[in-house]
mmCIF file of the C-alpha atoms, coordinates in Angstrom:
data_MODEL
# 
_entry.id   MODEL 
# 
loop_
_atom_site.group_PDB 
_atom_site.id 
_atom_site.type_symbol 
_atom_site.label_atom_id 
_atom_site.label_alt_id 
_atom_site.label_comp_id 
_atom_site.label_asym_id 
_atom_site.label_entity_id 
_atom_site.label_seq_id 
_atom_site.pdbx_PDB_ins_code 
_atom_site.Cartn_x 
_atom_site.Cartn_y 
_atom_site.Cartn_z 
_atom_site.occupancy 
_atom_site.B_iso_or_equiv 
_atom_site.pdbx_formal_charge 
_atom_site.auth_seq_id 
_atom_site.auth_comp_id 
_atom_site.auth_asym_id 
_atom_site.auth_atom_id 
_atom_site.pdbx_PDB_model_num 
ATOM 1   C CA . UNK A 1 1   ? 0.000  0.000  0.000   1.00 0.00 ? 1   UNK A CA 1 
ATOM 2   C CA . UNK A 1 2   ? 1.327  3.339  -0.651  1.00 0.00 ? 2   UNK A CA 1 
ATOM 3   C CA . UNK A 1 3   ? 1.853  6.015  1.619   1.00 0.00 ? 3   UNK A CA 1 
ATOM 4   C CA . UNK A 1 4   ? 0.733  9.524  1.416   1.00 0.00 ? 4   UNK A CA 1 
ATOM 5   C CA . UNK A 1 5   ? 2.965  11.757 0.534   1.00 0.00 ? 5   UNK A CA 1 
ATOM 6   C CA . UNK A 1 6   ? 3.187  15.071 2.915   1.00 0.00 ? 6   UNK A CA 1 
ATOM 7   C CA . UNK A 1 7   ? 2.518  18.392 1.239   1.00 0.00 ? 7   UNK A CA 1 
ATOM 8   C CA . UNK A 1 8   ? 6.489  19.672 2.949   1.00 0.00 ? 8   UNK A CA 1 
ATOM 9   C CA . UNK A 1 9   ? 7.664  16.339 1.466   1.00 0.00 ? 9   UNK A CA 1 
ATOM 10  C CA . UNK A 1 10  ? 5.947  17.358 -2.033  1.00 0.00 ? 10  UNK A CA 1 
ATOM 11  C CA . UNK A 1 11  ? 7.158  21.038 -1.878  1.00 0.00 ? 11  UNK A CA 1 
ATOM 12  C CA . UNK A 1 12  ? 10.735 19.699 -0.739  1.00 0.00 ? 12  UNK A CA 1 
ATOM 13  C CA . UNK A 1 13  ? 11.092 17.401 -3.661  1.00 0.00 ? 13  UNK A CA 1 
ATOM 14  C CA . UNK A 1 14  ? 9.480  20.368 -6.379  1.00 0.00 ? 14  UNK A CA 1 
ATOM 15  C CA . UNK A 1 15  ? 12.219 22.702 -4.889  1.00 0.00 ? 15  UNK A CA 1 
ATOM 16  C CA . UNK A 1 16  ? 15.056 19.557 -5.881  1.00 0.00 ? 16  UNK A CA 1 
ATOM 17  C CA . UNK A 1 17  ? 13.557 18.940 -8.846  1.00 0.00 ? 17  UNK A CA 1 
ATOM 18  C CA . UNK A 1 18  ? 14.368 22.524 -9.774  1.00 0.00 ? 18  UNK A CA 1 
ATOM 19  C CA . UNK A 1 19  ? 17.729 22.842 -8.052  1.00 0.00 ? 19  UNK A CA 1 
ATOM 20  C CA . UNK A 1 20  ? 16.085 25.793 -5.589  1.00 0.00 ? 20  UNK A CA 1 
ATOM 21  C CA . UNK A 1 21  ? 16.041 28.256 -8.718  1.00 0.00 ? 21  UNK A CA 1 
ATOM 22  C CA . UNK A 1 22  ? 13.107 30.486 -9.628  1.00 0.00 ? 22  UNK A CA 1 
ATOM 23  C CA . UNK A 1 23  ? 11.832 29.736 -12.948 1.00 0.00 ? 23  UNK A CA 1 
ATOM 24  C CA . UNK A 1 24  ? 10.899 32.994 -13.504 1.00 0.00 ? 24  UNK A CA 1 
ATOM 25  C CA . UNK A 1 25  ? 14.127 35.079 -12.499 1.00 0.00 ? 25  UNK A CA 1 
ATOM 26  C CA . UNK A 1 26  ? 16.635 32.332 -12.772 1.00 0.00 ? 26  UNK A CA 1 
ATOM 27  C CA . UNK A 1 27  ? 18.361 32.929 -9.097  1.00 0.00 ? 27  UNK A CA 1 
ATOM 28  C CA . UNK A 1 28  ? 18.721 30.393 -6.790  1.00 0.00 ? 28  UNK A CA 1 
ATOM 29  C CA . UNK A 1 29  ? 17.277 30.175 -3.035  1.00 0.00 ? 29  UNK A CA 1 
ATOM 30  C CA . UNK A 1 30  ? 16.944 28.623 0.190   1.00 0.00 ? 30  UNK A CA 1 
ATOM 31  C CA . UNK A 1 31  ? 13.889 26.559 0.563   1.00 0.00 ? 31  UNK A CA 1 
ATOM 32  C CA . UNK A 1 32  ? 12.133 29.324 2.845   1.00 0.00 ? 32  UNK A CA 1 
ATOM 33  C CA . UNK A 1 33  ? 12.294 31.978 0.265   1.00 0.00 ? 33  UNK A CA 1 
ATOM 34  C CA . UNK A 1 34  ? 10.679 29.132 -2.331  1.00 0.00 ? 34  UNK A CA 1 
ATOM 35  C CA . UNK A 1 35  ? 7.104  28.701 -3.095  1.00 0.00 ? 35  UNK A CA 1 
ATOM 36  C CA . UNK A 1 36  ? 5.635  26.353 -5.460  1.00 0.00 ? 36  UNK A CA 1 
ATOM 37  C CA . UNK A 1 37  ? 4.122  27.898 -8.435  1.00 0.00 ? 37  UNK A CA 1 
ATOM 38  C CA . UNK A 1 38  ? 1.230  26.740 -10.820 1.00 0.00 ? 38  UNK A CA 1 
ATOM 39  C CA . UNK A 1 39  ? 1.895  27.227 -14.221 1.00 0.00 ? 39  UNK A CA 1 
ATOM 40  C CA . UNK A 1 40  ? -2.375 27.075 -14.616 1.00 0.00 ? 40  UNK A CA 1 
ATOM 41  C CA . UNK A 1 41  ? -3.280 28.503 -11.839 1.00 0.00 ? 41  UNK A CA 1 
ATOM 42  C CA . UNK A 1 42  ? -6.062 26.412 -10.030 1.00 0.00 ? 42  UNK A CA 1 
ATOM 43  C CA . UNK A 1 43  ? -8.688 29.002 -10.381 1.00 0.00 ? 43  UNK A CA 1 
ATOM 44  C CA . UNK A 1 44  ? -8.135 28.417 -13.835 1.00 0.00 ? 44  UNK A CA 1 
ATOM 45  C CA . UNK A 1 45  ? -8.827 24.792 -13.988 1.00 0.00 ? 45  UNK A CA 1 
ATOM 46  C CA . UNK A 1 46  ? -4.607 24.351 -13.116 1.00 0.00 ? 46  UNK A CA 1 
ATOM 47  C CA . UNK A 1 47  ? -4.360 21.155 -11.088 1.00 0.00 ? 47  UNK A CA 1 
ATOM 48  C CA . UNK A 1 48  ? -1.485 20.127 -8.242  1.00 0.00 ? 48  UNK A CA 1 
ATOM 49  C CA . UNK A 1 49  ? 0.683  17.321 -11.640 1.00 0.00 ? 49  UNK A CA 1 
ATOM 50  C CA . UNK A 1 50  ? 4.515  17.655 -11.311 1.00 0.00 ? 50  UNK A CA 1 
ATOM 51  C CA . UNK A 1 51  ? 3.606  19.464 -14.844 1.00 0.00 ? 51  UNK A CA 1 
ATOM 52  C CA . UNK A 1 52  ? 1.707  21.965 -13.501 1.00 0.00 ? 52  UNK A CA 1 
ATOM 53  C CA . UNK A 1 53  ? 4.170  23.026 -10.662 1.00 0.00 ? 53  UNK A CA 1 
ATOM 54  C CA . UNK A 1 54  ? 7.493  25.059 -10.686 1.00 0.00 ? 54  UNK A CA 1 
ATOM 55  C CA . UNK A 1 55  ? 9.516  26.323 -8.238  1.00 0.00 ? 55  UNK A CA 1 
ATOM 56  C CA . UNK A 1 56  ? 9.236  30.550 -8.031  1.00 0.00 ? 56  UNK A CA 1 
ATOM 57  C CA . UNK A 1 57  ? 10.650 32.483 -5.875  1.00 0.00 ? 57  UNK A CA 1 
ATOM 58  C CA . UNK A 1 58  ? 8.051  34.575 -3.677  1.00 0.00 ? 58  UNK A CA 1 
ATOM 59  C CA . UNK A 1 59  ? 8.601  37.986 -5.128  1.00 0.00 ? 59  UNK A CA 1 
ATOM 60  C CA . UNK A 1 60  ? 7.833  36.433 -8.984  1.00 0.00 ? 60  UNK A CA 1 
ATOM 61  C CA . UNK A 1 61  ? 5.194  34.311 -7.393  1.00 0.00 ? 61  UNK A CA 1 
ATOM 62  C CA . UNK A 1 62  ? 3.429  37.617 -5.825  1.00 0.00 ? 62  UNK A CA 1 
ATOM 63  C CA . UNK A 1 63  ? 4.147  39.488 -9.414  1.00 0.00 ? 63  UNK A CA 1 
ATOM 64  C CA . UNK A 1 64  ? 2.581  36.408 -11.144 1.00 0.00 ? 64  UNK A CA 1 
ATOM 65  C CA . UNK A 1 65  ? -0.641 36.292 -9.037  1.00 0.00 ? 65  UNK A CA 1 
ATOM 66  C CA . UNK A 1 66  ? -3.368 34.201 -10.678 1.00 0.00 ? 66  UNK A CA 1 
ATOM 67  C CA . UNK A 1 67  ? -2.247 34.696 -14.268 1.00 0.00 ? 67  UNK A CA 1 
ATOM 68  C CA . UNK A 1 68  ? -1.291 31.842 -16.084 1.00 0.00 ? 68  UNK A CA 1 
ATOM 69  C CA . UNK A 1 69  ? 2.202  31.628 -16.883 1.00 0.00 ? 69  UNK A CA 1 
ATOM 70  C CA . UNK A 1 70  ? 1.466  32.436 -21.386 1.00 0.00 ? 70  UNK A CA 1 
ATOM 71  C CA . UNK A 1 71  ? 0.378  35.894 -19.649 1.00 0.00 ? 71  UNK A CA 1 
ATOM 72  C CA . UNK A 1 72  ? 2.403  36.776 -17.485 1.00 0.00 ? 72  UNK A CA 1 
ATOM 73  C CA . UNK A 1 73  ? 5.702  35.660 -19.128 1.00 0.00 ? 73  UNK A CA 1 
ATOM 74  C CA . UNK A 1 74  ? 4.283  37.296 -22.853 1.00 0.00 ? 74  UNK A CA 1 
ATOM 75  C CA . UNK A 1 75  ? 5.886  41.070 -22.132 1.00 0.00 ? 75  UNK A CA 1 
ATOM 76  C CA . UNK A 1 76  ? 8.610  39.696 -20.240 1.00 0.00 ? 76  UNK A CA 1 
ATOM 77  C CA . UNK A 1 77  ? 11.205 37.948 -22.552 1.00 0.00 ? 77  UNK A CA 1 
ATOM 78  C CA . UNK A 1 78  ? 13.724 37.479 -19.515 1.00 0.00 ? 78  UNK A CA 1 
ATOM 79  C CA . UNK A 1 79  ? 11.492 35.610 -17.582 1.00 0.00 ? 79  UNK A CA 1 
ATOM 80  C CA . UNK A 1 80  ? 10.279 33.632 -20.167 1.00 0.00 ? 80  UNK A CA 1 
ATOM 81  C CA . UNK A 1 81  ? 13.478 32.819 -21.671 1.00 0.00 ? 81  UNK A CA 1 
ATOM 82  C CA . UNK A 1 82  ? 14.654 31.426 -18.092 1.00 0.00 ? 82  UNK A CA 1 
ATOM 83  C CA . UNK A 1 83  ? 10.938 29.702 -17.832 1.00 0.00 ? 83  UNK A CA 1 
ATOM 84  C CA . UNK A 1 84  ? 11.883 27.528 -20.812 1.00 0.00 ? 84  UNK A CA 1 
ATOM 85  C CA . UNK A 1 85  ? 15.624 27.192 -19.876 1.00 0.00 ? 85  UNK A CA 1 
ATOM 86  C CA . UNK A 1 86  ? 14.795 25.882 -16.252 1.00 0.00 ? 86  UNK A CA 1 
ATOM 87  C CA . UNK A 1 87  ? 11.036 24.673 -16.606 1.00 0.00 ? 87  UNK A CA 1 
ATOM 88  C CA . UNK A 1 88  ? 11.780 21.853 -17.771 1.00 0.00 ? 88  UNK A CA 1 
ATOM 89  C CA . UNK A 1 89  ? 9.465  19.453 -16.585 1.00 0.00 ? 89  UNK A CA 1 
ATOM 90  C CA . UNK A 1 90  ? 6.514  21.028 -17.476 1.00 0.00 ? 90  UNK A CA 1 
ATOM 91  C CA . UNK A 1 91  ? 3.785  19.533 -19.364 1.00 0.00 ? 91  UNK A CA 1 
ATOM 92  C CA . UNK A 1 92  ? 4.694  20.601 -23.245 1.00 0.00 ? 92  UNK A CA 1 
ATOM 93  C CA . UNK A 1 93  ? 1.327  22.019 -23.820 1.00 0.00 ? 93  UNK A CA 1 
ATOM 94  C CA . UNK A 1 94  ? 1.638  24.624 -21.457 1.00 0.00 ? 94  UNK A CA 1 
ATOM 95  C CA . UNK A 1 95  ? 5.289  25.256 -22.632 1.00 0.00 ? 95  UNK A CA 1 
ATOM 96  C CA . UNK A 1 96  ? 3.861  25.949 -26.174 1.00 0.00 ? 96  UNK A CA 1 
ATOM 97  C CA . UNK A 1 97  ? 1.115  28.225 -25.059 1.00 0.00 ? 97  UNK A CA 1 
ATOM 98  C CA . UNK A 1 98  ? 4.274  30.432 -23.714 1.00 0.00 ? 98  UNK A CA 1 
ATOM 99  C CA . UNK A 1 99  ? 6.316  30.209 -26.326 1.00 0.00 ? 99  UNK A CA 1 
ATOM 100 C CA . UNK A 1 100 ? 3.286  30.842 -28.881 1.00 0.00 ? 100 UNK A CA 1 
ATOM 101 C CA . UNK A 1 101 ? 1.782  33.949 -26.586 1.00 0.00 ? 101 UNK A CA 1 
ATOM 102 C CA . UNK A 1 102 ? 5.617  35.680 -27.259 1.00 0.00 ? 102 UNK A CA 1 
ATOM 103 C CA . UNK A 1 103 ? 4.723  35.677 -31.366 1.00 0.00 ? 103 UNK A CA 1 
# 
């Protein structure tokens, strides 16, 4: 039988996944300045898939809000160039509504 997973246990590995760097900014963090980031927000139908999550640090997490990542990252080409450099486990879908919001 498999054990639950802890949300701190989920958030820890997210954080590893992404070697403690923002997606959005490219710097790296300690864990306490880390938050985990939906890509779609929930709000907007975004669910809680290793796809759907990225590690942000809290200051582009607060700037993000509830958009979805195509809008926020579409006037910002630094962000969104370090979003597909380092958000690389995201689900391809949502890395193509990015890259296709930028044209």
């Amino acid at each position: 039988m498999k054990s639950p997973v802890g949300r701190a246990e989920r958030r820890t590995a997210l954080f590893r996944r992404d070697n403690y760097r923002c997606v959005y900014c490219g710097l790296v963090f300690p864990a306490d300045q880390l938050t985990a980031d939906h890509v779609q927000p929930r709000m907007k139908q975004g669910d809680h898939s290793p796809g759907n999550l990225v590690t942000a640090c809290t200051t582009c997490n607060i700037q993000k809000g509830g958009l979805p990542a195509w809008k926020f990252l579409q006037e910002r080409p630094l962000q969104r160039e370090n979003f597909l450099r380092y958000a690389i486990h995201v689900w391809p879908r949502l890395r193509r509504a990015i890259e296709e919001s930028a044209q």
